[in-house]
Structure formats: structure tokens, C-alpha cells
N, C-alpha and C positions, 0 to 999 in steps of 0.2 A: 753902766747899765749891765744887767746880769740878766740871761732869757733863762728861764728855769724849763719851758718847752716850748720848742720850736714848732710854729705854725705853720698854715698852709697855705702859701698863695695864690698856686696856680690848678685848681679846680677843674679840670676835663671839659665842664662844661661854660669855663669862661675861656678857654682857650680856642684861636679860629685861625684857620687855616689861610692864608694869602698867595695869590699869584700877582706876580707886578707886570702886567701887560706892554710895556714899557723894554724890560730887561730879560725875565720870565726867569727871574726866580721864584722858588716856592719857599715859604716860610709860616712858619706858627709866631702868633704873640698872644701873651696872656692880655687879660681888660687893664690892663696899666697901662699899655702900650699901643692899644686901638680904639676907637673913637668910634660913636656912632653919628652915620649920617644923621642932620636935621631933616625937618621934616618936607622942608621945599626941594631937596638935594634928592629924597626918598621918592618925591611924587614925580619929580619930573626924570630923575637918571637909572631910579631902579637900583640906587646903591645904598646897601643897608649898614655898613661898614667900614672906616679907612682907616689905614695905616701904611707910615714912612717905609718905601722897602729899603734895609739897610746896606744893598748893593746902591744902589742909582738914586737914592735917597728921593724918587717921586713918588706920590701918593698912589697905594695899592688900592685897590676895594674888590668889598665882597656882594656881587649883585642877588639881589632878592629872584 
């Protein structure tokens, strides 16, 4: 396979910011790498966001 122009995958505005309350690191990941809450997870926890923090490897989130 041959790329003739390299695209762009990480977007400013899919990138989101993480603290893992757990460990307390901070961390960015692009939408490959975070998930959105559904929506029973949304109504009852106030969490709009998760992802794996890559120290302590528990789930981070981003509350609404």
C-alpha cells in the first residue's frame, strides 16, 4: 500500500482530556481511544465519557 497524502486523525475537537481518579494521572486520547457513556450510565452517574487510564489501567471518565 502506498499513502500519496497523509491524513488527519486526531481533530482538536475529538481529542478529550482525562483524569483517572483512581491514580491521578492526566491524559489526552483521541475518539479511537474513548468511548461514550450509554445512556443509563449518562442519567444516573453524570458520566459523559470513558477511557482505560494507561497507568493503573481503570476506567477514567469525563463528568457532564
Amino acid at each position: 500500500m502506498e499513502i500519496i497524502k497523509m491524513g488527519r486523525l486526531n481533530n482538536p475537537e475529538e481529542i478529550k482530556q482525562f483524569e483517572c481518579r483512581h491514580c491521578g494521572t492526566i491524559f489526552k486520547a483521541n475518539k479511537f481511544e474513548y468511548n461514550t457513556a450509554g445512556q443509563f450510565a449518562y442519567l444516573h452517574d453524570g458520566i459523559q465519557y470513558k477511557c482505560t487510564c494507561p497507568v493503573c489501567k481503570r476506567e477514567a471518565t469525563i463528568p457532564t
